[in-house]
N, C-alpha and C positions, 0 to 999 in steps of 0.2 A: 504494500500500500504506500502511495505517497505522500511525504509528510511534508505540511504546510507550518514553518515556523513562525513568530510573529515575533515584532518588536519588541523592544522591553518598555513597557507600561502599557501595551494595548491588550494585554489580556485580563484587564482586569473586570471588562462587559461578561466577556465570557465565564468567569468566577460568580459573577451575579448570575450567570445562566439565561442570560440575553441570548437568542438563538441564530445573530448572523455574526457573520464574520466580514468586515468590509475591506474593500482592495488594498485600501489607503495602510491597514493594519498589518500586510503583510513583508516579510523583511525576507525571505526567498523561500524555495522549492527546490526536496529533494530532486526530483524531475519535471519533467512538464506535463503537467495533467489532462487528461481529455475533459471537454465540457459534459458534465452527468456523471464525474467517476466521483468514487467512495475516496474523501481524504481525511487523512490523520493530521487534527493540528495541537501545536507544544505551543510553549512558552517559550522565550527568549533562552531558558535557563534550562532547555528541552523537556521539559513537565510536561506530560499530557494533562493536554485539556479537552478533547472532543471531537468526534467524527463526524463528518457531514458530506453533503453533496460538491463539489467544485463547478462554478460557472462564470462563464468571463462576465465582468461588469462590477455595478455597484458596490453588491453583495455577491463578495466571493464564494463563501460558503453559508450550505444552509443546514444548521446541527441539527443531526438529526439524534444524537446522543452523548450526554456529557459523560459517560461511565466507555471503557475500554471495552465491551462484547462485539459479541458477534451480528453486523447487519445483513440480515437473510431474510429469511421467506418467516421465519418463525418469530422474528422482531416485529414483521409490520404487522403482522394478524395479532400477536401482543396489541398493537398500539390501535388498529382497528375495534378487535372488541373492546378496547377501554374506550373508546368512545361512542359505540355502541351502546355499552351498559349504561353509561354516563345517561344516554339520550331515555332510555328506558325508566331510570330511577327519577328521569324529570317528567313521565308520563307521555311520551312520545315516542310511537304514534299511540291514538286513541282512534275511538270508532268515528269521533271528530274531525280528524287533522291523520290523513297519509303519508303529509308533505313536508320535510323537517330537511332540516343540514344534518350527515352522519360524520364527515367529517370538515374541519375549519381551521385549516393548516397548522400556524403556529399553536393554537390554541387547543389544539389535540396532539401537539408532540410530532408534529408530519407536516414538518413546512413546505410548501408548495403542492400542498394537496389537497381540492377542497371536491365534496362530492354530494351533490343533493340529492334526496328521496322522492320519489312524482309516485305513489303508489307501489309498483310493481319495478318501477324503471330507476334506477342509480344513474344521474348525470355527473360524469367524473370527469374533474378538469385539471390539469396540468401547468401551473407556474413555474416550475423549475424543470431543466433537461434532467434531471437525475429521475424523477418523480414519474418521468414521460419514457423513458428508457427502461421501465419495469412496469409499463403500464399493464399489461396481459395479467401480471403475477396478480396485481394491487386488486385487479379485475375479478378474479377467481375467489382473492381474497372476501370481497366485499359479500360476492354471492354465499358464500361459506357461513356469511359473518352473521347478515341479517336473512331471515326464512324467507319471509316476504321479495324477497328482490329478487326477480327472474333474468331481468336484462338491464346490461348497463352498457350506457352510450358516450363514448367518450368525444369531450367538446373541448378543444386545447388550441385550436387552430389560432382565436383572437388574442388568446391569455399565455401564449410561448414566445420566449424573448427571440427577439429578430434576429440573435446569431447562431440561433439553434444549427448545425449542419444538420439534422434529422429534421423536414416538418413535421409537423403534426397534420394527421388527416381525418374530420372527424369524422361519425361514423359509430356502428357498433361494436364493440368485441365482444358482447354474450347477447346474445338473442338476436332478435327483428322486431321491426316496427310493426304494428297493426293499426288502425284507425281511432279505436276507443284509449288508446296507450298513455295518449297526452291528455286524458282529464284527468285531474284529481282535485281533492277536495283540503279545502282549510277551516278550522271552528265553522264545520256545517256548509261553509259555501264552496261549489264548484267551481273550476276554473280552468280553462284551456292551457299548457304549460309549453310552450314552442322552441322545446331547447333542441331543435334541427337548426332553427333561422333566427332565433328572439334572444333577447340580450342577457347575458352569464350564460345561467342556465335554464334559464324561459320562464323563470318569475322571480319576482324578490321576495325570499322568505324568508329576510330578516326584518321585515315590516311587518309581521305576522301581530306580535302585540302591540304595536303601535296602531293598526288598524282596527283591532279589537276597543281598545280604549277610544280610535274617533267611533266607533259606533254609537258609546253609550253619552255622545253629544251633539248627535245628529235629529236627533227628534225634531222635528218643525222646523228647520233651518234650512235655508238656499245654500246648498253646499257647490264649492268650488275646488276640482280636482287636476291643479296644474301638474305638466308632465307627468302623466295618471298610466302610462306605458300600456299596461294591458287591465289596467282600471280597479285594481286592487282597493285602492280607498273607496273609490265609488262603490261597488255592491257591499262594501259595510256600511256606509252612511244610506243607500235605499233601507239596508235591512233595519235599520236605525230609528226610521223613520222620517227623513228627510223631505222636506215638502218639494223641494228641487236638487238636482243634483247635475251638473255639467263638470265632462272629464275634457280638456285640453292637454294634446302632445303635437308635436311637429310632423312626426311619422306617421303617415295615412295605413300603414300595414299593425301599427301599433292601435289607432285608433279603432278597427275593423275590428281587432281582439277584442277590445272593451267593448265593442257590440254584440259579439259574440258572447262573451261570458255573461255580460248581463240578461239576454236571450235566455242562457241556460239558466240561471237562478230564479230570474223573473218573468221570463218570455216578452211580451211586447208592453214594455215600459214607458206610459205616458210621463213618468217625472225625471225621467233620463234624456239627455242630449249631448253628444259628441262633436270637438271640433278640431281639424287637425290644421292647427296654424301656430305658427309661432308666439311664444309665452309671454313678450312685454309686449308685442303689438295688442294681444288679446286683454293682458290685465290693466291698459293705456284705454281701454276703454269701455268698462266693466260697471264705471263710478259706483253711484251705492246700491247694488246689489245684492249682494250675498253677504253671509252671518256665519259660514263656516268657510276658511280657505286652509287649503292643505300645499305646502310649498313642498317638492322632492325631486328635487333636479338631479339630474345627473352629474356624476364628480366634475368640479368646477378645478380641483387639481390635482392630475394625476402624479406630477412629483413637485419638490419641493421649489423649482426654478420657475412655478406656475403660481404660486403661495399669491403674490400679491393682485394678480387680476382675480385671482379666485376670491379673495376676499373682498374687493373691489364688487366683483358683481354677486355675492350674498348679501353685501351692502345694498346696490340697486335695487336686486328682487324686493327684498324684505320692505324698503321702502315704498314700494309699488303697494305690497301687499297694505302696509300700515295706514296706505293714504286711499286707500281704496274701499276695504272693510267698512262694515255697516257697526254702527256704535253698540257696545254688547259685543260685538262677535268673537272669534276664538282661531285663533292662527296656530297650525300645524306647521314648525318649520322644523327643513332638515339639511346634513351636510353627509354625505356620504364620500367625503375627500379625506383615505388617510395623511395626506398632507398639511388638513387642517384640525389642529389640537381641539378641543373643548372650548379650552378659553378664547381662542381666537375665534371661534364660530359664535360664540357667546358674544363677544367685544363688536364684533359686526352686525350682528341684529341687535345688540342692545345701540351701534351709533345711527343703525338707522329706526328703530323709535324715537328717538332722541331729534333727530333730522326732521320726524312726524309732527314730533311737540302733542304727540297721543299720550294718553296715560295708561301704563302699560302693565300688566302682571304676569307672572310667571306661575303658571298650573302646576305645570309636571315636565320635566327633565328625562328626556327619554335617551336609549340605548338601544341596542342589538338584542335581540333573545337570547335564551339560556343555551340555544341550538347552535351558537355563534360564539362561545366562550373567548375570553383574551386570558392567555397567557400572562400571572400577574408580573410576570420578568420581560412581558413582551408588549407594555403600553402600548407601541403602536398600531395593536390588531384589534385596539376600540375606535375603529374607523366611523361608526352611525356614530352621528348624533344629534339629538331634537331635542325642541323647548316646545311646550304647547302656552300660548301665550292669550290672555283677557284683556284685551282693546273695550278700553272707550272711550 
């Protein structure tokens, strides 16, 4: 195995059991390592400290264990059914909910590995070449791991770094598609899940309790569901009780979903209406309408050389949102940019209340689900995060 040494004072992350290794940290190589091989890295003072994957970039290595054993076939199904059982002892699935994360990379001990549950079907995605180079095994694994899961379709193609020499091709490695495949169901409601052509892995099911919660605010309220993707917030706030509900995304293929699943739950929906246009044209001209608004854009920064337009335009939105809202109402906002910390998400919706000259209150302080764990040595794998906020 090839051993990667490190500087003297950069191993002190890894003694907190922080799980990368960055380029910057490294001080040379017994040899030169392929992209996705198994490396062994020391101390300055040759001490092991931890095995992981090797890939060129940022983050050189991704540990995949701070103790000297063996990484085989018998380690990852270890680490599989610990997050398995994890997922069980939190009550998932139930006769409610099919749909859950089994595993959430750092956060289950298996960086670069995240794989959602759509009923019968495991969508398994691949961030790292190490991760993608043993995908077959991880594959068999998963079916071994959970009864329920007959076919897993592996979706890596968007989420593989661009110097991969292997593409990723997605596609199945355990089973076939059928028709009925892509429905499944969350707390009771159905939903079309398009992880062949839809975004991750064809729904966001780390909104799961946060969607839950807008329902039980939706009763009698004109609800507004920006970048609504395939309409997740909106058929909880119908079930809710909502006297109106209107989902806005950009994407017309996105938009057709959210008709579609509302069809399924509700069938033909007079208090539902769909628009696929662009989000500040749309909320530039909304004035006092609606009493519930749900903000959930897509990551405004993918890395950290994007931090300031990103924060920049959480500022814009929010203030659209602040000056638009009907007096009473209740703002759903969210940042889905591991780029952007708590407080910095926090610091930009509260400068554009403040821009409003609204008076503002803060509900509830939201996060990811239990399905989504963060590593507490791995801060930066609490990427959601939401404030639900009382405008008047």
């Amino acid at each position: 195995m090839i051993t990667i040494t490190l500087k003297s004072g950069k191993e002190d992350n890894i003694r907190r059991f922080h799980p990368w290794i960055f380029s910057g940290a490294i001080k040379k190589f017994s040899a030169e390592p392929e992209e996705g091989e198994l490396v062994r890295v020391e101390s300055s003072n040759h001490e092991f400290l931890a095995l992981g994957h090797y890939q060129i970039g940022s983050i050189a290595v991704r540990i995949l264990s701070f103790t000297d054993c063996p990484i085989d076939r018998a380690f990852y199904k270890t680490k599989i059914e610990a997050a398995a059982t994890m997922r069980r002892a939190m009550g998932l699935p139930d006769e409610q909910t099919n749909s859950y994360r089994l595993v959430h990379g750092e956060g289950d001990g298996l960086p670069g590995m995240v794989v959602d549950i759509y009923n019968n079907t495991a969508v398994f995605q691949a961030h790292s070449i190490g991760i993608h180079l043993i995908r077959e095994m991880l594959a068999e694994l998963i079916t071994e791991t959970v009864n329920e899961v007959t076919k897993v379709y592996y979706k890596s193609e968007g989420t593989m770094p661009h110097k991969a020499k292997e593409k990723a091709h997605d596609g199945y490695i355990i089973g076939n598609f059928e028709p009925t495949d892509n429905i499944a169901t969350e707390n009771g409601l159905r939903f079309h899940a398009d992880w062949r052509e839809g975004q991750k892995t064809g729904f966001f099911l780390d909104q799961r309790e946060n969607r839950s919660l807008l329902e039980h605010y939706s009763n009698g309220r004109n609800v507004l569901n920006m970048f609504c993707y395939t309409g997740g917030f909106s058929f909880y706030a119908l079930r809710g009780g909502a006297k109106m509900v209107h989902s806005v995304d950009a994407s017309d293929k996105a938009i057709n979903l959210v008709k579609k699943n509302i069809e399924l739950n509700f069938g033909n929906e007079p208090r539902h209406e769909a628009f696929a246009t662009d989000a500040f044209k749309f909320m530039d001209s909304i004035d006092d309408r609606y009493d519930l608004i749900i903000l959930d854009p897509p990551a405004f920064a993918k890395h950290r050389d994007a931090l300031h337009n990103a924060l920049v335009g959480y500022r814009r939105l929010n203030a659209l949102a602040f000056k638009k809202i009907r007096k009473g109402g209740i703002l759903f906002t969210f940042s889905c940019s591991q780029a952007v910390n708590r407080e910095q998400f926090r610091l930009a919706v509260f400068s554009a209340a403040a821009m409003s000259g609204r008076h503002v209150r803060i509900l509830h302080q939201l996060t990811q689900p239990i399905d989504h764990p963060v590593n507490i040595y791995h801060p930066e794998g609490e990427y959601l995060k939401g404030l639900v906020l009382y405008v008047e």
